[in-house]
C-alpha positions in Angstrom: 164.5 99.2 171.6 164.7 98.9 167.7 165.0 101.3 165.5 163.7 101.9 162.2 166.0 101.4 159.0 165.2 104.7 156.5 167.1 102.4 154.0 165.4 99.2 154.3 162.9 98.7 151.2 159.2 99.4 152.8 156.0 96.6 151.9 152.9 97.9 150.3 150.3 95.4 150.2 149.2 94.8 146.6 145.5 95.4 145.5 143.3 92.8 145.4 142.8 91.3 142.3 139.7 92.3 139.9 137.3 89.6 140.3 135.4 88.8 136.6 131.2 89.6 136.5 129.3 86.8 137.9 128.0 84.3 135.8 124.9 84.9 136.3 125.0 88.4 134.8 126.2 87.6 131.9 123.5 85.3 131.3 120.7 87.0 132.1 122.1 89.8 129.4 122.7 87.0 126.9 118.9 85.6 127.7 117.8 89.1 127.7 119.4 89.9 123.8 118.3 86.7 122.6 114.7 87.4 123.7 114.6 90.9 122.4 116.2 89.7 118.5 113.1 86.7 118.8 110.6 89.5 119.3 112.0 91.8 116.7 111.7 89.2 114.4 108.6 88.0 114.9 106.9 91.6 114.7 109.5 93.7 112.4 107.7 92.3 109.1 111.1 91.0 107.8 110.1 90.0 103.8 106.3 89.0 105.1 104.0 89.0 102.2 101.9 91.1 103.4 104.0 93.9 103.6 106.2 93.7 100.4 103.5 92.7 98.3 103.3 95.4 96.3 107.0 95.4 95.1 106.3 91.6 93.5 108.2 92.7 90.4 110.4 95.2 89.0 107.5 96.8 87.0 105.6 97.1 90.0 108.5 98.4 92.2 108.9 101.0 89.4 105.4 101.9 89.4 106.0 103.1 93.1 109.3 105.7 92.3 109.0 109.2 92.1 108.2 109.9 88.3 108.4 113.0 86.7 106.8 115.2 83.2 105.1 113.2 81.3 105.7 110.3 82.9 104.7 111.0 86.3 101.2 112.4 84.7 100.8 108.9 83.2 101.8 107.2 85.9 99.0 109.1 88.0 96.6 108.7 85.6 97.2 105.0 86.2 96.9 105.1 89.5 93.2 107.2 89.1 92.4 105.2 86.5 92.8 102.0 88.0 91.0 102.9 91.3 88.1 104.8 90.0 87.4 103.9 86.3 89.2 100.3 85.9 86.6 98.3 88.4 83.8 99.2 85.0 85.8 99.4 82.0 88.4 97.0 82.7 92.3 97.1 83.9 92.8 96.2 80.0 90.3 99.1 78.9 88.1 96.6 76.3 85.2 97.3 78.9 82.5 95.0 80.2 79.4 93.5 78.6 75.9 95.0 79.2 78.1 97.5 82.1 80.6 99.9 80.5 82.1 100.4 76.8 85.4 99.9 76.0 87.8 102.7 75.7 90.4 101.2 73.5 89.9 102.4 70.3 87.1 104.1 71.2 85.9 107.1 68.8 84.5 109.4 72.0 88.8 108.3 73.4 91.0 108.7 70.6 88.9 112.3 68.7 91.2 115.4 68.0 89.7 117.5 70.9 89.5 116.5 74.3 85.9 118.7 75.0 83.0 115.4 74.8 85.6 112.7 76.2 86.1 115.3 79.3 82.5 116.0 79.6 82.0 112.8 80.3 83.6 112.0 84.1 82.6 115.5 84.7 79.0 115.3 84.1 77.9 111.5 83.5 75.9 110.3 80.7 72.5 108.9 80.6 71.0 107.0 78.1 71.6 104.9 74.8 75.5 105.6 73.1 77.0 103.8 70.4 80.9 103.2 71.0 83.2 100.9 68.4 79.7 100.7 66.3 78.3 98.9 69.2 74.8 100.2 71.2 74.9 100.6 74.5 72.5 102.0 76.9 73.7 103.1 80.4 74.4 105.4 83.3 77.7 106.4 83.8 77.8 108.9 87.2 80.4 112.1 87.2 82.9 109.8 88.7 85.7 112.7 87.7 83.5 115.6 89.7 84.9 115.5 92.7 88.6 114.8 91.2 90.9 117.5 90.8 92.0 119.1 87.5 95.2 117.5 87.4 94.2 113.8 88.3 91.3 114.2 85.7 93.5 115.2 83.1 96.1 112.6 83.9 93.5 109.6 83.9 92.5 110.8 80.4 95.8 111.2 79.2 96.6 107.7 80.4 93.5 106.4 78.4 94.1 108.4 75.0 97.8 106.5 75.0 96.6 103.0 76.6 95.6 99.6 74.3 96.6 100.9 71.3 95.3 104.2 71.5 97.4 107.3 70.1 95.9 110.6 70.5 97.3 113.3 72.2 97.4 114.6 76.0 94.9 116.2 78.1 96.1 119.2 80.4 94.3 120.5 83.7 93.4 123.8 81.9 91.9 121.5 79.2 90.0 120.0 82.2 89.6 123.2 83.8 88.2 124.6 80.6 85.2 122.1 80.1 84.0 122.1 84.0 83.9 126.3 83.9 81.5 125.7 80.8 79.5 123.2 82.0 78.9 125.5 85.0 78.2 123.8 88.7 76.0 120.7 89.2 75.9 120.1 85.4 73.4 117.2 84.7 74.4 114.1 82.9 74.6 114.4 79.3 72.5 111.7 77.0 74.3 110.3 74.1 72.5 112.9 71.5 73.7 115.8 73.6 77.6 114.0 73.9 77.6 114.2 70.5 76.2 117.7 69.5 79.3 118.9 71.4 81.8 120.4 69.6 85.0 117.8 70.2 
């Protein structure tokens, strides 16, 4: 019969040791990261032409910033300009033979009131003009009808300070003056009647 020593020093069995992740895991997560960086690269647009090329240039990126008085009404009047008025008259404003007179230096731009040169994308004109002592015969639609006040008044203001030209701004009650004169639906003006009104 033995008996059991309280003194002697008792065996505990040790844990097993921590075995590491299987290979096999750790590939298939390495595979799997490598696979989705490839795909966000080939589909995240990265510096792809066709997504930054608007900001070619400094003066282009600047174009794009928040702007604000006088040059943010400029900068919008750029903008209008360009999309509705530039495609006839030219990014540069000298116009286009036998389609649209040029605006730079243009009496009807650069007068002391802003009443005929507003008229104009408000109602149309029909008919034989002269502009920079030039004749030209032509029907301009009221391109500015359906515009707002403001963008109206900015695309003027941008063509009254543009090529050369120095005259002052146009506001949107300026604007909003003329079109509550000219009443709805107004018809388009002939070159006689653009002139007989006061400027």
């Amino acid at each position: 019969m033995s008996a059991e020593n309280p003194a002697a020093p008792t065996v505990t069995e040790s844990a097993a040791p921590r075995s590491a992740a299987p290979m096999w895991i750790i590939v298939v997560t390495l595979l799997l990261l490598f696979l989705g960086g490839y795909y966000f690269d080939q589909h995240s647009g990265w510096f792809n032409a066709k997504v930054y090329a608007p900001y070619a240039n400094a003066e282009k990126l600047n174009s794009f910033q928040p702007q604000s008085g006088e040059t943010q009404r400029i900068a919008r009047g750029k903008f209008v300009y360009d999309s509705v008025c530039g495609i006839c008259h030219g990014a540069d404003g000298l116009g286009k033979p036998g389609q649209a007179p040029p605006l730079a230096a243009s009496e009807m731009v650069i007068c002391k009131g802003v009443s005929r040169l507003a008229h104009i994308p408000l109602a149309g004109l029909n008919g034989p003009i002269k502009v920079c002592g030039k004749d030209w015969s032509l029907s301009m639609a009221a391109m500015g009808a359906a515009l707002p006040d403001e963008d109206v008044a900015a695309v003027l203001t941008y063509i009254r300070t543009s090529w050369g030209n120095q005259a002052g701004p146009v506001t949107a009650d300026d604007v909003k003056k003329v079109r509550a004169d000219m009443g709805r639906n107004a018809p388009a003006l002939t070159g006689v009647q653009l002139l007989n009104l006061p400027e």
